[in-house]
C-alpha positions in Angstrom: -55.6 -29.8 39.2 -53.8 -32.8 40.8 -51.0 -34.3 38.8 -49.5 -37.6 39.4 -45.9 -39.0 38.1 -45.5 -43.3 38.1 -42.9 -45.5 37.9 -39.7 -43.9 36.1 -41.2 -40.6 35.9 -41.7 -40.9 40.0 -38.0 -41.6 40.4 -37.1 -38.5 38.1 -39.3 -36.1 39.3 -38.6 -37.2 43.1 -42.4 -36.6 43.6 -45.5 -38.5 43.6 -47.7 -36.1 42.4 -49.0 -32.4 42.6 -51.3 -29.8 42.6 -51.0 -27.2 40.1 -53.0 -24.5 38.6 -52.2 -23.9 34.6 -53.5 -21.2 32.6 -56.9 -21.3 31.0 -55.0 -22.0 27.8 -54.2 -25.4 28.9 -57.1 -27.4 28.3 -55.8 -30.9 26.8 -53.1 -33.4 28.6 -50.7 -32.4 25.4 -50.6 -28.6 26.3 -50.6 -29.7 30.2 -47.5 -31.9 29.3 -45.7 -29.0 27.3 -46.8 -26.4 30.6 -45.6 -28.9 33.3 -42.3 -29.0 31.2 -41.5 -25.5 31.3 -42.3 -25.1 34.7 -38.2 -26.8 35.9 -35.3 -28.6 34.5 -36.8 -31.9 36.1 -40.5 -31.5 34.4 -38.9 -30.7 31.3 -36.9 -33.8 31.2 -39.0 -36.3 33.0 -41.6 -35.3 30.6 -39.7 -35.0 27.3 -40.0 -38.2 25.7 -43.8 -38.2 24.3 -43.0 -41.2 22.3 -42.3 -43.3 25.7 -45.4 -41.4 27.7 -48.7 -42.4 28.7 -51.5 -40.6 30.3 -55.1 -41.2 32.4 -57.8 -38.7 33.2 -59.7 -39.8 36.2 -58.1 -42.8 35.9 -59.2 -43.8 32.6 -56.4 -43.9 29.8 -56.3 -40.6 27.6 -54.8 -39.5 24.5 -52.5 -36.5 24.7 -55.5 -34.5 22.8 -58.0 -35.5 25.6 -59.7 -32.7 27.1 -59.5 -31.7 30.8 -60.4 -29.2 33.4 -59.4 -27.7 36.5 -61.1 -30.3 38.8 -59.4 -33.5 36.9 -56.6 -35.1 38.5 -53.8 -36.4 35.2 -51.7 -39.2 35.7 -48.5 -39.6 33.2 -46.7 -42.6 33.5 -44.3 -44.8 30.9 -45.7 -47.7 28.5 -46.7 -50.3 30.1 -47.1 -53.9 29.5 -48.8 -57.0 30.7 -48.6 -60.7 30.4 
């Protein structure tokens, strides 16, 4: 599964993005978020505000029950806003 980290979540996990492989147990972008975060210090706080974090599944905006699988590449990033 590729994951990919934008904006302020970039800077603090000084990567773009990754490939990982979670357990079978993870299978929404909620329990990916909650793995990712207990796999180092820097997940665990670049991902620990879930009121302030947004997600996409194959570039399309998902909710953190939104289902995924191995061969889906999740984005997180912060709120954004247009105008």
């Amino acid at each position: 599964m590729k994951v990919l980290y934008f904006a302020s979540l970039r800077q603090a996990m000084s990567i773009a993005g990754e490939e990982v492989a979670p357990p079978a147990s993870v299978t929404t972008v909620g329990s990916l978020r909650a793995w990712l975060a207990e796999q180092s210090p820097r997940h665990r706080s670049a991902l620990a505000d879930t009121a302030r974090l947004c997600a996409a599944v194959n570039q399309d905006y998902a909710g953190m029950d939104h289902s995924i699988q191995a061969s889906d590449e999740v984005a997180f990033f912060p709120p954004v806003t247009g105008g």
